[in-house]
C-alpha positions in Angstrom: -4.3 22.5 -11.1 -5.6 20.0 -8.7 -8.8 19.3 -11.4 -6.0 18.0 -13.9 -6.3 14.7 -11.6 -9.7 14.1 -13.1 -8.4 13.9 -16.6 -6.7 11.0 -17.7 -5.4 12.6 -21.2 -4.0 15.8 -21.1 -0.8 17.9 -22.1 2.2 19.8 -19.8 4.7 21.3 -20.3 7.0 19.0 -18.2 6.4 15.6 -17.0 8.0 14.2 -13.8 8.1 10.7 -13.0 9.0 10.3 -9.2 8.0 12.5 -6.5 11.3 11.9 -4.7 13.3 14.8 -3.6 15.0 14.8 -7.4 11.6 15.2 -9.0 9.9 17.1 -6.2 12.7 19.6 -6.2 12.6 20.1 -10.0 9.1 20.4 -9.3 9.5 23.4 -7.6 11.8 25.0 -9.0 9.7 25.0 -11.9 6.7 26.4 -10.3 8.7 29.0 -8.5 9.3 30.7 -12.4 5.7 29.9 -13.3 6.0 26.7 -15.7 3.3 23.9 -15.3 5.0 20.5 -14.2 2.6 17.3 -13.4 4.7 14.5 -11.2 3.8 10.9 -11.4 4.6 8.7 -8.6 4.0 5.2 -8.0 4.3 4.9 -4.3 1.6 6.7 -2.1 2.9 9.7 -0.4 3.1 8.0 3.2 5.3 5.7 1.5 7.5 8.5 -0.2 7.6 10.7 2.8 8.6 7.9 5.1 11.3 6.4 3.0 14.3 6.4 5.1 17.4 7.8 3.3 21.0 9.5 3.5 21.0 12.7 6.1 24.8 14.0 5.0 24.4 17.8 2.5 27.1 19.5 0.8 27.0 23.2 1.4 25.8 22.9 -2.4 22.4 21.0 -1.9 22.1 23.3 1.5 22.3 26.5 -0.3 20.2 24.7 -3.3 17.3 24.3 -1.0 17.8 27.6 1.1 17.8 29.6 -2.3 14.7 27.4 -3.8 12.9 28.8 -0.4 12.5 25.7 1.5 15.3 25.4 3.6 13.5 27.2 6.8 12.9 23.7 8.9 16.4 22.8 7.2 18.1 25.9 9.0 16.4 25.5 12.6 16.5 21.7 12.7 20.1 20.5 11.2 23.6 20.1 12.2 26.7 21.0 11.4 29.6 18.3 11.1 33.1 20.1 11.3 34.6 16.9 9.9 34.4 13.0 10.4 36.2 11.0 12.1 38.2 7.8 10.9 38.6 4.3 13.4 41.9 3.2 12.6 43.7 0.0 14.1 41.7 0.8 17.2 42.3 4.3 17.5 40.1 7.6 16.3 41.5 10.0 14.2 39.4 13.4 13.7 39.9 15.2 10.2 38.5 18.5 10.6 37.1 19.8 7.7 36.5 23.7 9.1 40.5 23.8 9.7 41.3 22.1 6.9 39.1 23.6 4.1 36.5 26.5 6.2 33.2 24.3 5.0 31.9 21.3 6.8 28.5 19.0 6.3 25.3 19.4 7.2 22.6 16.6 8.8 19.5 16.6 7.7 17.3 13.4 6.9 16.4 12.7 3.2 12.8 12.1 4.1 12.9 15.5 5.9 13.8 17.3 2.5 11.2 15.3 1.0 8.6 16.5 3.4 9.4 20.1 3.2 9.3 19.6 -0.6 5.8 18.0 -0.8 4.3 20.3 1.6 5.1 23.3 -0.4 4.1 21.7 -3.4 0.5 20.9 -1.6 0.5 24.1 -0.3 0.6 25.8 -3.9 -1.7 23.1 -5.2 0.7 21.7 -7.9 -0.2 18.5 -9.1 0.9 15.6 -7.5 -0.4 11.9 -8.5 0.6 8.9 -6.1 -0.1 5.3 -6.5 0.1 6.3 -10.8 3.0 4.0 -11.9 4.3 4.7 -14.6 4.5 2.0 -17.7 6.1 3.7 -21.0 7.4 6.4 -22.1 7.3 6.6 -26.1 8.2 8.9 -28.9 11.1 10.5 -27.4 12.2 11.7 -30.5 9.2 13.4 -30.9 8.2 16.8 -30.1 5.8 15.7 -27.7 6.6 12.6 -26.2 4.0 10.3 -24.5 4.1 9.1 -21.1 1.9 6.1 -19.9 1.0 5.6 -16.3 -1.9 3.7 -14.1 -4.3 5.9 -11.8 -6.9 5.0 -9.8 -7.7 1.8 -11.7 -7.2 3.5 -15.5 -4.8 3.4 -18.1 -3.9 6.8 -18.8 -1.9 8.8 -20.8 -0.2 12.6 -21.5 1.9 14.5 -23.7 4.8 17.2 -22.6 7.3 19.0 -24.3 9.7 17.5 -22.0 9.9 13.8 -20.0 12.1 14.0 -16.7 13.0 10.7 -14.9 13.3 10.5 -11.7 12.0 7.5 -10.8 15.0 5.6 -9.5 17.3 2.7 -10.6 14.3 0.2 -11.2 11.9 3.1 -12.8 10.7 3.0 -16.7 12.6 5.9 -17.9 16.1 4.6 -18.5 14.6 1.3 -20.1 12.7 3.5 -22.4 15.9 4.5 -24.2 17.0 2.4 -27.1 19.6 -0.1 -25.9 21.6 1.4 -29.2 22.0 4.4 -27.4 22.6 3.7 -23.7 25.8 2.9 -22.3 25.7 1.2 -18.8 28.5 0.8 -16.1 27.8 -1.4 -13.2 29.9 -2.8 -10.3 27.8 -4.5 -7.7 29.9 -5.5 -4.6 30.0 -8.2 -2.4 28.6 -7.2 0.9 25.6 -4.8 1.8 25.1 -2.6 5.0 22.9 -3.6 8.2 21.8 -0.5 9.0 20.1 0.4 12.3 17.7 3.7 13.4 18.2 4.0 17.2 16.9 6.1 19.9 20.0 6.9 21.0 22.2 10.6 21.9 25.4 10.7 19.7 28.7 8.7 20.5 30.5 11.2 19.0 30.6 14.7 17.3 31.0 13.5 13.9 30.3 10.5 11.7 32.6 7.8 12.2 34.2 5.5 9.9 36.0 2.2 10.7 38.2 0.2 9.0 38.3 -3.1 10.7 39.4 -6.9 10.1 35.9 -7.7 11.2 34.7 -5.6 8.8 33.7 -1.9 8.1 31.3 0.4 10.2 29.6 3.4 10.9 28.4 5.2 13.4 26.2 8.7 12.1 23.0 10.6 13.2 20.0 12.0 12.1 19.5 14.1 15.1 21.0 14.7 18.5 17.8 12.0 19.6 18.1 9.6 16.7 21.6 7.4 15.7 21.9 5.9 12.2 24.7 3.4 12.2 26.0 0.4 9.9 27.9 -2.9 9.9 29.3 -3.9 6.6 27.9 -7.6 6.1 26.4 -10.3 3.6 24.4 -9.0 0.8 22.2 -12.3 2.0 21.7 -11.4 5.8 19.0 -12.6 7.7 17.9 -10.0 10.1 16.2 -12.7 12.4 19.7 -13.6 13.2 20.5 -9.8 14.5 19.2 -9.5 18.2 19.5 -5.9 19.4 22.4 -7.3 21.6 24.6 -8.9 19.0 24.1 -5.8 16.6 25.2 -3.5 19.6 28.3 -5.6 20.7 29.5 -5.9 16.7 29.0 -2.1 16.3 31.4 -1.9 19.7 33.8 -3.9 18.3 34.1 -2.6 15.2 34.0 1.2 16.2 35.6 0.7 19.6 38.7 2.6 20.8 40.1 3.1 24.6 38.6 5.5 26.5 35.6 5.6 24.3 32.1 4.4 25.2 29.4 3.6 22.3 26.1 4.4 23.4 23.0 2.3 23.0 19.4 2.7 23.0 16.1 1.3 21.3 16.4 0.0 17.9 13.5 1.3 15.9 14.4 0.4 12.6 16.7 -2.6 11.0 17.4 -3.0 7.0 20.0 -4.4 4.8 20.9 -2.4 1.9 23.0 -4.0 -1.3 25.8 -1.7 -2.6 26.8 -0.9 -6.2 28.1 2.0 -8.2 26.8 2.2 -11.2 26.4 5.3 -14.0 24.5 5.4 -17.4 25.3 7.6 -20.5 24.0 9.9 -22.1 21.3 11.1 -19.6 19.0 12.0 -22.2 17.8 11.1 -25.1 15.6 13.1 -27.6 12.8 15.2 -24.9 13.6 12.7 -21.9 16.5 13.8 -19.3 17.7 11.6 -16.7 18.0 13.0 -13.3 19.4 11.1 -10.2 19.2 7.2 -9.4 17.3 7.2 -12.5 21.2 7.6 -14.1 23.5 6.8 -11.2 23.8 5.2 -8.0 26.7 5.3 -5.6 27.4 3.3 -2.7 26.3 5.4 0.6 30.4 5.2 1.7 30.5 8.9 0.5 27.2 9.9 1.5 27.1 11.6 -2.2 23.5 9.7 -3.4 21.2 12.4 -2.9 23.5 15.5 -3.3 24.3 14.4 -6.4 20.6 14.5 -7.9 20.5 18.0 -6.4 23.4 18.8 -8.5 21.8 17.5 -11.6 18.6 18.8 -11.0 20.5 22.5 -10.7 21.6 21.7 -13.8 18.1 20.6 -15.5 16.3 23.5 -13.8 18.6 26.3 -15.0 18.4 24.4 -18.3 14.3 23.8 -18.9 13.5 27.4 -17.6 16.2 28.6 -20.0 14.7 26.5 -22.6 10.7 27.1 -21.7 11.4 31.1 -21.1 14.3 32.2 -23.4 13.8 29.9 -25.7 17.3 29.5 -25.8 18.8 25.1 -25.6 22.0 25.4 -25.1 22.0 24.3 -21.6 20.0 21.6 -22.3 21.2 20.3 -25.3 24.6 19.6 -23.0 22.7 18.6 -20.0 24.4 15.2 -19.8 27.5 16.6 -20.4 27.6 18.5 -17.4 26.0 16.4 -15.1 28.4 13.4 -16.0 31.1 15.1 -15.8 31.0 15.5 -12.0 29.3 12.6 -11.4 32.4 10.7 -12.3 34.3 12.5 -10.1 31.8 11.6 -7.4 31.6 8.0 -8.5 35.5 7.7 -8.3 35.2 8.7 -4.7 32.6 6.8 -3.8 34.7 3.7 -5.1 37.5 4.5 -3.6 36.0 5.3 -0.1 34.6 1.5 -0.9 37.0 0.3 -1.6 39.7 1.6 1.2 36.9 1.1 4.3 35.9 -2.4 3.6 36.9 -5.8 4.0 36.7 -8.3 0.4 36.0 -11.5 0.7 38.7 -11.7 -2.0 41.3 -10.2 -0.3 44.9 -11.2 0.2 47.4 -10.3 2.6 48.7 -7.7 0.2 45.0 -5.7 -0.5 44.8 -5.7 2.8 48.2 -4.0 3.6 47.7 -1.0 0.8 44.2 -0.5 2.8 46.2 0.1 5.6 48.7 2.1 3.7 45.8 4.2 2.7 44.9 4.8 5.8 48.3 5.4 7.4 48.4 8.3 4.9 45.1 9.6 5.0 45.3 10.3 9.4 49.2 11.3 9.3 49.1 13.4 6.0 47.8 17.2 5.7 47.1 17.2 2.0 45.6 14.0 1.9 43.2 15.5 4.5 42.6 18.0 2.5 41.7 16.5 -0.9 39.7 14.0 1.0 37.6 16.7 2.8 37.4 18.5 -1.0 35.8 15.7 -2.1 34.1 14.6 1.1 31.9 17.9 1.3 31.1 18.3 -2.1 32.6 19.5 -5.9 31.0 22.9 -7.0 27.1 22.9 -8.7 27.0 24.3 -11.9 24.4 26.6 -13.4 21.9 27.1 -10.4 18.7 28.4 -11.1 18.6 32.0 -10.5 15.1 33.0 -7.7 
């Protein structure tokens, strides 16, 4: 199919916009029952590949990739997480997920699942076009719907039965649906995350999450080499102002506990990313479908960004190939149903992990005392440990794709 990238008009039966892991994975999933996909992407793939993301997977987007035949580097290179562990009032709790529920997470870096996915996708010559940004999409109401894009210095254009965005928060997709039709919910908070990658062997088993008066933080990994940790800060932070010194004594103060020792190593990478939560419905419209950031975006608290695009891209999958093969829409005709209706679930969480974690600047003695009370219940209380670890390792997928 490689030859298609010499056309610059042409017709598929699915269009993807984003070479993510959302649209790489519906990518695949598609070829793997033999229907023709062509994925724009804007970025090159260095850029793609390289993009450093979450690393926490439900047991959902772990079997998801396993099943979908590319979990082998997934299965000799991650670990397992029995739990997390919460920093309380200067004191670590562990809440063990494998007692408590028999399923843990797994850590395995975004960008890794990214790679896997674009290699196989090379490897069975399926079209991929990078540095082709896409700039409409029109006639969604159409049976064929057009999507415009820039490649290699052209304007170009194609036709598909069916549009799939999964270009991201800022991408064209969700702006190409009528502003009658869309419903938006946005809450942008006030604070972001300075975020560190470090050459550095874990502090602890398991993720840790504080709660402090200086602020929330977070100490996680990407492997048993490589720590990814976080201080909650000002959406406006100048990174010039973060030695590698300060950022290690504020993670140490924020984290700390007695007896406990945070390690430290070479900072390789520093970044400060906004948080908001924010959901759009319906997720389709006509022939285009939604999938991912494209419709929602949750702050990283719950670590449920990218497992939640697998679970709509289960959903999409099963639905096109039922679609495409049987001709049979009922999946996809409910499509947004479905996928919104855990993704609130996994919005609430998110907010409420937010919310619980972090310090406002708008708080008051009394928000501050029911995050505490939170707290105090969620370390002392069995089944508040266990609907926290439901949540915290994933709500069922619906309608996989059978392989």
């Amino acid at each position: 199919m490689r030859n298609v990238q010499q056309r610059f008009k042409m017709h598929v039966p699915v269009a993807i916009i984003g070479a993510g892991p959302s649209g790489s994975l519906l990518a695949w999933m598609l070829r793997r029952k033999g229907i023709e996909s062509i994925v724009i992407e804007a970025r090159s793939r260095e850029y793609v590949e390289g993009r450093i993301r979450a690393g926490v997977l439900e047991q959902g987007t772990v079997d998801t990739l396993i099943a979908a035949g590319v979990g082998d580097r997934l299965k000799k290179e991650s670990l397992h997480h029995r739990g997390v562990c919460i920093g309380f009032k200067n004191e670590h709790y562990i809440l063990d997920f494998d007692k408590l529920i028999g399923r843990g997470v797994t850590v395995y870096g975004q960008q890794e699942i990214t790679k896997d996915l674009l290699s196989a996708l090379d490897r069975e010559n399926h079209n991929v076009l990078y540095e082709a940004p896409a700039t409409m999409v029109e006639d969604l109401e159409s049976e064929t719907p057009t999507l415009r894009y820039t490649y290699e210095g052209k304007e170009c254009e194609l036709t598909a039965d069916f549009i799939i965005g999964c270009d991201g928060f800022r991408g064209v997709s969700r702006q190409s649906i009528p502003a009658s039709v869309l419903k938006t919910h946005d809450l942008v908070y006030p604070f972001g995350w300075l975020g560190i990658l470090a050459n550095v062997k874990p502090s602890k088993e398991v993720a840790l999450f504080s709660h402090n008066d200086r602020g929330f933080a977070l100490l996680s990994m990407r492997s048993e080499s490589v720590g990814r940790l976080y201080l909650q800060c000002r959406n406006d932070e100048n990174l010039d102002e973060w030695r590698d010194d300060r950022i290690w004594d504020e993670l140490d103060a924020r984290l700390g506990a007695p007896g406990w020792t945070l390690e430290r190593g070479e900072i390789t990478q520093k970044d400060v990313t906004p948080l908001r939560s924010f959901f759009s419905e319906p997720m389709q419209h006509g022939r285009l479908f939604l999938a991912g950031d494209a419709a929602h975006i949750v702050p990283p608290t719950g670590a449920k960004g990218l497992n939640s695009a697998v679970a709509d891209i289960n959903v999409l999958a099963a639905a096109l190939i039922n679609r495409i093969q049987n001709d049979d829409e009922t999946l996809l005709r409910d499509y947004s149903d479905i996928a919104l209706s855990r993704n609130w679930q996994v919005q609430r969480f998110s907010w409420s992990n937010t919310a619980m974690y972090h310090i406002f600047p708008e708080s008051n003695s009394f928000t501050r005392r029911m995050q505490d009370a939170q707290l105090e219940y969620l370390v002392s209380d069995e089944t508040a440990q266990i609907l926290y670890a439901q949540n915290h390792t994933g709500l069922p997928f619906a309608h996989k794709p059978e392989f």
